[in-house]
C-alpha positions as CSV (number, residue, x, y, z in Angstrom):
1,X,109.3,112.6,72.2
2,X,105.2,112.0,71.6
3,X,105.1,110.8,75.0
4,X,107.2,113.5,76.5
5,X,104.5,116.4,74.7
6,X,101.6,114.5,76.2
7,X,103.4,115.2,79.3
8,X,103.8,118.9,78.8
9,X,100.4,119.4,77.5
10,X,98.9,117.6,80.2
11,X,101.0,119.6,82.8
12,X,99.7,123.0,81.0
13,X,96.0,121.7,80.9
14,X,96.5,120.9,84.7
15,X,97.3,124.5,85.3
16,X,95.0,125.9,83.1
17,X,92.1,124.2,85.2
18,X,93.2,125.5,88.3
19,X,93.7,129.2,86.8
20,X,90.0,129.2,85.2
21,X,88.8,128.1,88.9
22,X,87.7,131.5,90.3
23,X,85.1,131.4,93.5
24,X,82.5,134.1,93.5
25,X,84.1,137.0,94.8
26,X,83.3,137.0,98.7
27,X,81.5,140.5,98.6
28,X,78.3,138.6,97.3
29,X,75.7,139.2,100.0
30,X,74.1,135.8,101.1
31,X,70.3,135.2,102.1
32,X,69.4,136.7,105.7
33,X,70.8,134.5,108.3
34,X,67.0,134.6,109.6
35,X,65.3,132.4,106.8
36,X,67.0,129.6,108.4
37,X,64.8,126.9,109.6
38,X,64.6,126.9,113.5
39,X,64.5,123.4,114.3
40,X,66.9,121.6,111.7
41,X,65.4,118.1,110.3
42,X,68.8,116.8,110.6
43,X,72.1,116.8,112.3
44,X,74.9,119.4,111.4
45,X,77.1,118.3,108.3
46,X,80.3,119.4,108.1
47,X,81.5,121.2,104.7
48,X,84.8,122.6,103.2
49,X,84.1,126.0,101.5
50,X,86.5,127.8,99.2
51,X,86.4,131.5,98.8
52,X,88.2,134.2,96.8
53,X,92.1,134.9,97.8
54,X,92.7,137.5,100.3
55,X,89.0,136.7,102.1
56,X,89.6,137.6,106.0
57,X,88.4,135.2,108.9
58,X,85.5,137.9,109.3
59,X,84.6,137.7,106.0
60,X,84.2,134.0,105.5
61,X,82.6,133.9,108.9
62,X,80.2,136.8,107.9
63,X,79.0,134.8,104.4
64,X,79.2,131.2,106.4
65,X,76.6,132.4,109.3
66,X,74.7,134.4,107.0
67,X,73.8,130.9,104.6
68,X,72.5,129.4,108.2
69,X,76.1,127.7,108.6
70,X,78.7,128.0,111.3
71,X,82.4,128.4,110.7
72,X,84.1,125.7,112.8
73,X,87.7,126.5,111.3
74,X,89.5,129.0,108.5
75,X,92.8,128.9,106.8
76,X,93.5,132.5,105.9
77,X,96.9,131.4,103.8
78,X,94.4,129.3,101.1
79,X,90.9,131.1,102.4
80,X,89.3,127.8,102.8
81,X,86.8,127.0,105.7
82,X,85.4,124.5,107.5
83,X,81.7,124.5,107.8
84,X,79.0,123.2,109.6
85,X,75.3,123.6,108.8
86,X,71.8,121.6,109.8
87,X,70.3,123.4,106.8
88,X,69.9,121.2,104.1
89,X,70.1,124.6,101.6
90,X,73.5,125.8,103.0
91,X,75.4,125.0,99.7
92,X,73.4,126.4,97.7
93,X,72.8,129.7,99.9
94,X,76.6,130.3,99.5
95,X,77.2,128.2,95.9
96,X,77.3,124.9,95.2
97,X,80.8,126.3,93.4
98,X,82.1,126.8,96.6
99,X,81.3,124.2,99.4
100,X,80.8,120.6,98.7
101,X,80.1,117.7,102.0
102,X,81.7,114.6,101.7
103,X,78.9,113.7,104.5
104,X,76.0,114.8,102.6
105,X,77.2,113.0,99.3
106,X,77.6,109.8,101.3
107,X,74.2,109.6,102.6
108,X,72.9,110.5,99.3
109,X,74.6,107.9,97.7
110,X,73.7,105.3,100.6
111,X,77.7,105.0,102.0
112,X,79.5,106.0,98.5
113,X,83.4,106.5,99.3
114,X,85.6,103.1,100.3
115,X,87.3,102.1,103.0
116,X,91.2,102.6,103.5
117,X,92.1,99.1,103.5
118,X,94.9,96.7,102.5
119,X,95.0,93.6,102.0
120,X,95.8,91.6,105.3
121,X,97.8,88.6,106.0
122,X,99.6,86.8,109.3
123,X,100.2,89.3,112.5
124,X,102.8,88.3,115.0
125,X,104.4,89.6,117.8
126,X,108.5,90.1,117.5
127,X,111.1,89.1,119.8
128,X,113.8,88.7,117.6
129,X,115.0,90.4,114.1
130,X,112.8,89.9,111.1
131,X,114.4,92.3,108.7
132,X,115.6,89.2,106.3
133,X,111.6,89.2,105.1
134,X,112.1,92.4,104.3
135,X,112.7,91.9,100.6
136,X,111.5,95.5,100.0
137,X,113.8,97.1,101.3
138,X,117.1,95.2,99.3
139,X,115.0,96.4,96.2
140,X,115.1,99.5,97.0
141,X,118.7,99.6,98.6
142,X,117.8,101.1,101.6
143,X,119.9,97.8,103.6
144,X,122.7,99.4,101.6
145,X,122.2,102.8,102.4
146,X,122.6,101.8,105.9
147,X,125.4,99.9,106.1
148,X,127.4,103.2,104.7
149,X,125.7,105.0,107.6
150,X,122.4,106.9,106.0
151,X,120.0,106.5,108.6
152,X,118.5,109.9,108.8
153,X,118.0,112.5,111.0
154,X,115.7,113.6,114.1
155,X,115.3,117.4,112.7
156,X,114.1,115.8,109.2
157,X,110.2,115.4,110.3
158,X,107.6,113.7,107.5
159,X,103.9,114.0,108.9
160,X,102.2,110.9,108.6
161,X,98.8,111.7,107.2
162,X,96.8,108.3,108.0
163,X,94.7,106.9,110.8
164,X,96.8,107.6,113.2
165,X,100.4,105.9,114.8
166,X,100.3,103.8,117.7
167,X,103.8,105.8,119.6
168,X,103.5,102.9,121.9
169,X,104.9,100.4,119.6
170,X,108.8,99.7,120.1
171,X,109.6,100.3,117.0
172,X,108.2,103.6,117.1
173,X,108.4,104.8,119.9
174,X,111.8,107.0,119.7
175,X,110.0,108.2,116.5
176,X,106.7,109.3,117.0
177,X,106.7,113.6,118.0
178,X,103.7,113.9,120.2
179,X,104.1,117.9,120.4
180,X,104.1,118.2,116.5
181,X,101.0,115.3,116.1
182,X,97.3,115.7,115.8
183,X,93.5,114.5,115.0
184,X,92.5,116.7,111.4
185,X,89.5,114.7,111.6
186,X,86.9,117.3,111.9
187,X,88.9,119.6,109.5
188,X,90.4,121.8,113.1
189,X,93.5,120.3,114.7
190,X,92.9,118.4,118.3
191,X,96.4,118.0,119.8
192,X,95.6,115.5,122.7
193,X,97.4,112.0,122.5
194,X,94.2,110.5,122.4
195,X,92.6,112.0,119.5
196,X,95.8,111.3,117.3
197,X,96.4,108.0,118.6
198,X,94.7,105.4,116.4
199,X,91.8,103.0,117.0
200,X,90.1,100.0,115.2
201,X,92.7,101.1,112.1
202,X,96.3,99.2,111.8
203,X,96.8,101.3,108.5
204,X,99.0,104.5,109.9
205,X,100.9,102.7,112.1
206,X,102.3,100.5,109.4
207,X,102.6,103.1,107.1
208,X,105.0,104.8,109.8
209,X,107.3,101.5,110.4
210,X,107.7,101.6,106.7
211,X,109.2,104.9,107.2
212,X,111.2,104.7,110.5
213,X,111.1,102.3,112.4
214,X,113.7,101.4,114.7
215,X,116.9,99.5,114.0
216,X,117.1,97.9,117.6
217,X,118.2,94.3,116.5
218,X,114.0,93.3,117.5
219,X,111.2,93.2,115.0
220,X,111.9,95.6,111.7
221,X,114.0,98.3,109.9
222,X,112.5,101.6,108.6
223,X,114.0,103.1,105.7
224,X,115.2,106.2,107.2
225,X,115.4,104.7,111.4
226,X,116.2,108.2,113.0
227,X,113.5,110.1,110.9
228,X,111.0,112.0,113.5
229,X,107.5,111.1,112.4
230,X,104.1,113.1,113.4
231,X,101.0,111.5,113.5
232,X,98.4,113.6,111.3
233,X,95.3,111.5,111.3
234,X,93.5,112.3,108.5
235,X,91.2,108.7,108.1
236,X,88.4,108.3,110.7
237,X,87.3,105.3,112.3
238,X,84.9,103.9,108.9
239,X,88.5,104.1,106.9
240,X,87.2,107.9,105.2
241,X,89.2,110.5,104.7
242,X,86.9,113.6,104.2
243,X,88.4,116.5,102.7
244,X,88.6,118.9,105.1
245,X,90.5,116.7,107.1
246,X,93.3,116.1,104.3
247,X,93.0,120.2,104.4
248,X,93.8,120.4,107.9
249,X,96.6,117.6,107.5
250,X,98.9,119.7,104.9
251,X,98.3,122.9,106.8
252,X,99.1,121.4,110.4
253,X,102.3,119.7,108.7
254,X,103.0,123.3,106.7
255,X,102.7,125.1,110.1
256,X,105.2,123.1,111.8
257,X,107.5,123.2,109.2
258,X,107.7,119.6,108.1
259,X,110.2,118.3,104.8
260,X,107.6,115.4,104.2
261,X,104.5,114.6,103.9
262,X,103.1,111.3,103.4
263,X,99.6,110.6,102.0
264,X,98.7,107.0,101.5
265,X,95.0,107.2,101.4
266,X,92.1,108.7,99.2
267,X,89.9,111.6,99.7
268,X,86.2,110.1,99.6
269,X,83.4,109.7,99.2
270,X,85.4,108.8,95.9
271,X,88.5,106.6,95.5
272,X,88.8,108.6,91.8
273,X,86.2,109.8,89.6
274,X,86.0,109.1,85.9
275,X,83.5,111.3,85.2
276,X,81.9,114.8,86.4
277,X,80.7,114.6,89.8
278,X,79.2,117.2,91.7
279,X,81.6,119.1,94.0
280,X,84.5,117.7,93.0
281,X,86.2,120.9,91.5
282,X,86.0,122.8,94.9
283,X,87.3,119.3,96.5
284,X,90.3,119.5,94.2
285,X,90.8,123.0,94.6
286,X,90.8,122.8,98.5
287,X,93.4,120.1,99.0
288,X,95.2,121.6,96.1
289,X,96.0,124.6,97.8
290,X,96.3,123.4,100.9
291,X,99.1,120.7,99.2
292,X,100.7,123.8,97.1
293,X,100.8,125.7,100.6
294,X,102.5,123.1,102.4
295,X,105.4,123.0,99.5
296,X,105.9,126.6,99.6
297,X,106.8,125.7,103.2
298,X,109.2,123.6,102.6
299,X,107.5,120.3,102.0
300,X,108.0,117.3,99.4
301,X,104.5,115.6,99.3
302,X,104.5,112.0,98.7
303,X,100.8,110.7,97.7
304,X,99.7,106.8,96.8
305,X,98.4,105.8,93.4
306,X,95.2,104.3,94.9
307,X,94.5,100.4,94.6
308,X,92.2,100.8,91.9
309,X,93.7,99.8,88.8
310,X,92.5,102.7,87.0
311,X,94.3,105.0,84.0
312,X,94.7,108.2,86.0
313,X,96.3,109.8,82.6
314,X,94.4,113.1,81.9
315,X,92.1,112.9,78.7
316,X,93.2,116.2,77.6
317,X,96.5,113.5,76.7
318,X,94.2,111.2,74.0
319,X,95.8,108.1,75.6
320,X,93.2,107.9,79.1
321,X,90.1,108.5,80.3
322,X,90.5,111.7,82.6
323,X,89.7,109.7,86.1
324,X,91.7,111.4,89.0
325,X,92.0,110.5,92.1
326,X,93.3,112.8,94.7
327,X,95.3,113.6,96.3
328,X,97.1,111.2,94.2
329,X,96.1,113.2,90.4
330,X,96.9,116.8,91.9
331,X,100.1,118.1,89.9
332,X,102.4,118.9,92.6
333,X,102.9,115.6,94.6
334,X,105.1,113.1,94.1
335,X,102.6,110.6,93.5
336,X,103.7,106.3,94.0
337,X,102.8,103.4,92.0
338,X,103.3,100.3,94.1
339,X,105.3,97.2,92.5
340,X,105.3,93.2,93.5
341,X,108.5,91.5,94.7
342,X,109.3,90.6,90.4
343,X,109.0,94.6,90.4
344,X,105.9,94.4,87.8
345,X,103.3,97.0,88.5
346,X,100.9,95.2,91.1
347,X,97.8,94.3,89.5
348,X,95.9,96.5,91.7
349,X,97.9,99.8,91.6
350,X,96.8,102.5,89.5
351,X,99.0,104.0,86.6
352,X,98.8,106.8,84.3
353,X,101.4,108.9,82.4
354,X,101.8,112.2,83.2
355,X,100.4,111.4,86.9
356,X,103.0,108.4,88.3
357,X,105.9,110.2,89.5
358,X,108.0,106.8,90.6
359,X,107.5,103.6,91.9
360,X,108.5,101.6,94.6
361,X,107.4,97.6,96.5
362,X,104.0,97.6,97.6
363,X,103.6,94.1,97.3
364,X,101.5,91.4,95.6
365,X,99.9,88.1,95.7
366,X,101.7,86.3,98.8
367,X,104.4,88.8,99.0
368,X,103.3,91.8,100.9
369,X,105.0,94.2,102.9
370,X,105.9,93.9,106.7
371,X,105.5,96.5,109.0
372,X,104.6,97.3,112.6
373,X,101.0,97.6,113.7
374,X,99.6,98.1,117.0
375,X,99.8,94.8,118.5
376,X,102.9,93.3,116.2
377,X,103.8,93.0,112.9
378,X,101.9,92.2,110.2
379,X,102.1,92.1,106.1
380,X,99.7,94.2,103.7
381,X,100.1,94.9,100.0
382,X,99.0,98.0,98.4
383,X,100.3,101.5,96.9
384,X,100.1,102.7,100.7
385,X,102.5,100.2,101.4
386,X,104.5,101.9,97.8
387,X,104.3,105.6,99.3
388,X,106.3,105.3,102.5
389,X,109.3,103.9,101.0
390,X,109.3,107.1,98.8
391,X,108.9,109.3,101.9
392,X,111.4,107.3,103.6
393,X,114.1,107.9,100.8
394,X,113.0,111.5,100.9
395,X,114.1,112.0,104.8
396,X,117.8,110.6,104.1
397,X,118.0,112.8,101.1
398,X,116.7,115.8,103.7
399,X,118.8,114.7,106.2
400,X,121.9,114.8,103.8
401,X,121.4,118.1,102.1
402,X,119.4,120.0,104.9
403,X,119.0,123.0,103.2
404,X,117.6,121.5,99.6
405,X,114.2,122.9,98.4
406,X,111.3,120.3,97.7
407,X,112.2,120.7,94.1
408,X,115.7,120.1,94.6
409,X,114.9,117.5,96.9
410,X,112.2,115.7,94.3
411,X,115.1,116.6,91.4
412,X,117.6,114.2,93.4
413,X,114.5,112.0,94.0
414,X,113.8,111.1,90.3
415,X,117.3,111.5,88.8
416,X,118.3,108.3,90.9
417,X,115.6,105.8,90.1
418,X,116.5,102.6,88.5
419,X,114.3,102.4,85.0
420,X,111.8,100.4,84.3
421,X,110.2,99.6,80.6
422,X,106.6,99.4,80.1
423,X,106.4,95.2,80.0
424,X,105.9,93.3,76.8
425,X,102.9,91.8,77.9
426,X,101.0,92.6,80.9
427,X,97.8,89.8,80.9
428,X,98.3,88.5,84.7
429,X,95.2,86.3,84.4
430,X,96.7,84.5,81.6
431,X,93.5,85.1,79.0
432,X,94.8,86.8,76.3
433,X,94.0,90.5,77.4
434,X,95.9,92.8,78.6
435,X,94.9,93.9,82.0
436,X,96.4,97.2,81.7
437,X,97.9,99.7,79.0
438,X,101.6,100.9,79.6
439,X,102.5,104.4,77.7
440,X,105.7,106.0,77.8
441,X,109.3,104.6,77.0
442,X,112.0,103.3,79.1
443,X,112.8,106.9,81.0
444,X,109.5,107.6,82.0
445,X,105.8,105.7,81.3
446,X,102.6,105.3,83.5
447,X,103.2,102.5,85.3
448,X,106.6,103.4,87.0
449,X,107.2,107.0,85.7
450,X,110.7,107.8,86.1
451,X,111.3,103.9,87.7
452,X,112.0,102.6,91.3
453,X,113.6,104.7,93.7
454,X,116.8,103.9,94.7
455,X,117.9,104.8,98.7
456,X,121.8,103.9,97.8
457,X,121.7,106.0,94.5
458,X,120.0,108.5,95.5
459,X,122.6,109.4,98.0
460,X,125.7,108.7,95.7
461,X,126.4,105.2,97.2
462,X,125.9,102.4,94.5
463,X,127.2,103.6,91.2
464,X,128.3,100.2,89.9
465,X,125.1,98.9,91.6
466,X,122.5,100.7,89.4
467,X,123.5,98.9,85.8
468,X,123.0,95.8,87.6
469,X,119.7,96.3,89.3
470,X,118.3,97.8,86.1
471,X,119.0,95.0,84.2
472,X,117.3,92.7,86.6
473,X,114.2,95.2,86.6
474,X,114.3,95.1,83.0
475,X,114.4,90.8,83.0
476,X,111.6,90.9,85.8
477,X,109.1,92.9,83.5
478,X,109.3,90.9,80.3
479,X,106.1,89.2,81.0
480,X,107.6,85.7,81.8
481,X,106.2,85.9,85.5
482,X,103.3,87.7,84.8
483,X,101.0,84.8,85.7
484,X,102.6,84.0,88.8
485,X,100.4,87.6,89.9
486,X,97.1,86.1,91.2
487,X,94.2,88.4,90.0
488,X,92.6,88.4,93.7
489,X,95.3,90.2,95.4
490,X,93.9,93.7,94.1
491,X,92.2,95.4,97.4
C-alpha cells in the first residue's frame, strides 16, 4: 500500500506542475518589431513557443513578429507555435518562459542531445519465412492471438512517430497510408512521399514491422498484420527529434483521427534530464498538450522508456531522483520498459515507479528483436524495439472493441498483463552491486509496472495460459540468469 501512495502522490504532484504552469498572458506588448537587427549574424533557428489558452493565430503571430521572429506554424487547439528567428534575443523579447530552441541549446552545448539509435546486428534479405526467430512475439502471445484469428483491422490506424517507414518494403507495403502520412520535421506537416519516406535511418521502418507487418508466408509477422500504419517522421536525418516536431506528430495523428500513437524516440537535445535545465518546462508543456490533445481525440499513446538506464521515478516519491525523460515521463502515455528474451528488465532500459506503465521484449545481449528495414531484415535491441509490441496489442484491442475510449482501451491493456516481481538480485555484471533499484510489489513496480503485455489475454483467448506464463516470468527473474546479460548491450 506504501508503494501504491507514492503512486498517487506522484500522479497529484504531476498535475500540480502542469496546473502552476501559466504563460504570460498574450496581451503583454513585446519590443518594437523595428529594434531588430537588419542583417542577422546567424541563420534562422527554429523555436516552439507556448502561449496562454484561447490565444488566436493573429495573436501569436502579432507577439512572434513583433520579438523579430516569424511564425512558421500555430496550433490553435494547445496555442503553441512554431517559430523562427535570426535574432539571437528572440526568447527573451517574448520570455525565456515561453519559447525554448532545441537548435540553439545544441550549439551551445557543442551537439548536446543523442542520436536515436539501437543497437545493430546481421541484416538479410528474406525469401522465405523467418517468424520462428521471432521469440518475441510467443512471449507476448501474439502467435496465439492469431491462430484464433486477431489480426487487426485496416480502419484501426497507429501513427508511427519515428524517422520515417520505407512503404516500399513487402512487408509493409499493404500497411503503410500515404494520404494520412507526413514529414513534422520542421514542426508544419509536409505531405509529399518524399519528405515522409525515410533516409540514412532504418529505425521507423523497423519499428513499423514490429507493429504490422505482413503475414505473407515471406520474411516476418507484425503483431497486429492488418493494422494501417502512417508514417509521422518526427527524427531527422542526425537521429534528433526536436520538439516541435514531436508537437506536429500528435497533432497530425490527432487531426486524422488516429487510435495509436507510437513514440519510440526521445525529445533532445536531452535523452532525460536529472536536473533543472533551461527550457525544459515549456518543452514539457508543449508536447504535453499536444499528447493530452491527441487522447481527447481518441488516441492511446504508447511512448519508450529510453535506453538510458536511468530512475525516471519522480523525487516528489523519496525513492528517485526526479530525471524525466519525455515523452516517455509525461503522465498520460502509456510509457514501455523493454525486457530480454529471460524477461528481466534489459540492462539498458530505463525504469521508474509511478512512470513504467508495462513492459514488453526489446531484447538484450545476442537476442534482439527482428524486424524489417529498408533493405531486409535486421535485429536491434532497445525500449523502441519494447514500444511497438505495446502499440501492436493496442490495434487488436481497437480493432475488437471499435468503439472503446483510450482509457477503456489502456484499462483492457493493463488488466491483462502477466506479472512480474521486482527480481531478487539484479547485479548483471556479476560484482556485487546492484545495477538497478526495483520498487513496487508483484502487481505493479518500476521495472515492469503492471507486467508484460499479453496479445492472447488481452483479448480473452488464453485463460489457462496466463498461470503458466507467470510462473515462468516469475522463475526467469530470480536472478539465476542475470549474468548471462552482458553489460555492453546497453545503447
Amino acid at each position: 500500500m506504501r508503494a501504491l501512495r507514492r503512486v498517487v502522490i506522484a500522479a497529484g504532484a504531476a498535475l500540480l506542475a502542469l496546473a502552476l504552469f501559466t504563460p504570460p498572458a498574450s496581451s503583454v506588448i513585446p519590443e518594437r518589431a523595428d529594434s531588430c537587427a537588419t542583417e542577422p549574424a546567424s541563420a534562422p533557428l527554429r523555436y516552439v513557443v507556448v502561449f496562454s489558452e484561447g490565444t488566436t493565430r493573429r495573436q501569436a503571430r502579432r507577439e512572434i513578429t513583433g520579438a523579430c521572429g516569424t511564425q512558421a506554424e500555430y496550433y490553435p487547439e494547445i496555442a503553441v507555435a512554431v517559430a523562427t528567428s535570426a535574432e539571437a534575443d528572440f526568447a527573451r523579447r517574448i520570455g525565456v518562459d515561453r519559447a525554448f530552441s532545441a537548435q540553439a541549446a545544441r550549439r551551445a552545448h557543442a551537439g548536446g542531445g543523442g542520436r536515436q539509435q539501437q543497437r545493430l546486428t546481421r541484416e538479410r534479405r528474406a525469401t522465405t519465412d523467418r517468424t520462428r526467430e521471432q521469440w518475441n512475439l510467443r512471449m507476448i502471445n501474439a502467435d496465439r492471438a492469431q491462430r484464433a484469428g486477431a489480426r487487426g483491422d485496416r480502419d484501426v490506424v497507429v501513427g508511427v512517430l519515428d524517422s520515417g517507414i520505407n512503404a516500399r518494403h513487402p512487408d509493409l507495403a499493404d500497411a503503410v497510408a500515404p494520404r494520412l502520412s507526413a514529414d513534422c520535421l520542421t514542426g508544419s506537416p509536409e505531405t509529399s512521399p518524399r519528405a515522409w519516406r525515410p533516409t540514412a535511418s532504418p529505425h521507423g521502418t523497423h519499428v513499423a514491422g514490429i507493429i504490422a507487418a505482413a503475414d505473407d508466408g515471406i520474411g516476418i509477422t507484425g503483431v497486429a498484420p492488418e493494422t494501417t500504419l502512417a508514417s509521422i517522421k518526427v527524427i531527422g536525418e542526425q537521429g534528433y527529434a526536436d520538439p516541435e516536431s514531436a508537437v506536429c506528430g500528435y497533432m497530425w495523428a490527432a487531426r486524422h483521427d488516429m487510435r495509436i500513437t507510437n513514440s519510440s524516440y526521445f525529445v533532445d537535445p536531452w535523452s532525460l534530464s536529472c536536473t533543472n535545465r533551461d527550457g525544459l518546462d515549456v518543452v514539457r508543456e508543449a508536447i504535453g498538450r499536444a499528447v493530452d490533445h491527441a487522447a481527447d481525440q481518441g488516441a492511446v499513446n504508447v511512448a519508450a522508456a529510453t535506453n538510458d538506464a536511468t530512475d525516471l521515478t519522480p523525487a516528489v516519491t523519496g525513492t528517485g531522483g526526479g530525471c524525466e525523460a519525455l515523452p516517455a515521463s509525461l503522465r498520460s502515455v502509456v510509457t514501455v520498459s523493454a525486457t530480454g528474451k529471460d524477461r528481466l528488465k534489459a540492462d539498458y532500459s530505463s525504469y521508474g515507479l509511478g512512470v513504467i506503465s508495462v513492459t514488453a521484449p526489446g531484447g538484450s545481449g545476442d537476442a534482439c528483436v527482428l524486424s524489417t528495414v529498408p533493405r531486409g531484415y535486421r535485429d536491434l535491441c532497445g525500449t523502441s524495439m519494447a514500444a511497438p509490441h505495446v502499440s501492436g496489442v493496442l490495434a487488436l484491442l481497437a480493432a475488437e472493441h471499435p468503439n472503446a475510449s483510450p482509457e477503456r482501451l489502456h484499462q483492457r491493456l493493463t488488466a491483462s498483463t502477466r506479472q512480474l516481481p521486482c527480481p531478487d538480485d539484479y547485479d548483471l555484471t556479476g560484482d556485487g552491486t546492484q545495477d538497478a533499484y526495483c520498487t513496487g510489489y508483484r502487481a505493479y513496480n518500476g521495472f515492469y509496472g503492471y507486467g508484460m503485455v499479453d496479445a492472447a489475454a488481452a483479448l480473452g483467448l488464453s485463460d489457462d495460459a496466463n498461470d503458466s506464463h507467470a510462473t515462468s516470468a516469475s522463475n526467469a527473474t530470480n536472478g539465476s540468469n542475470a549474468t548471462d546479460v552482458p553489460a555492453d548491450s546497453r545503447n
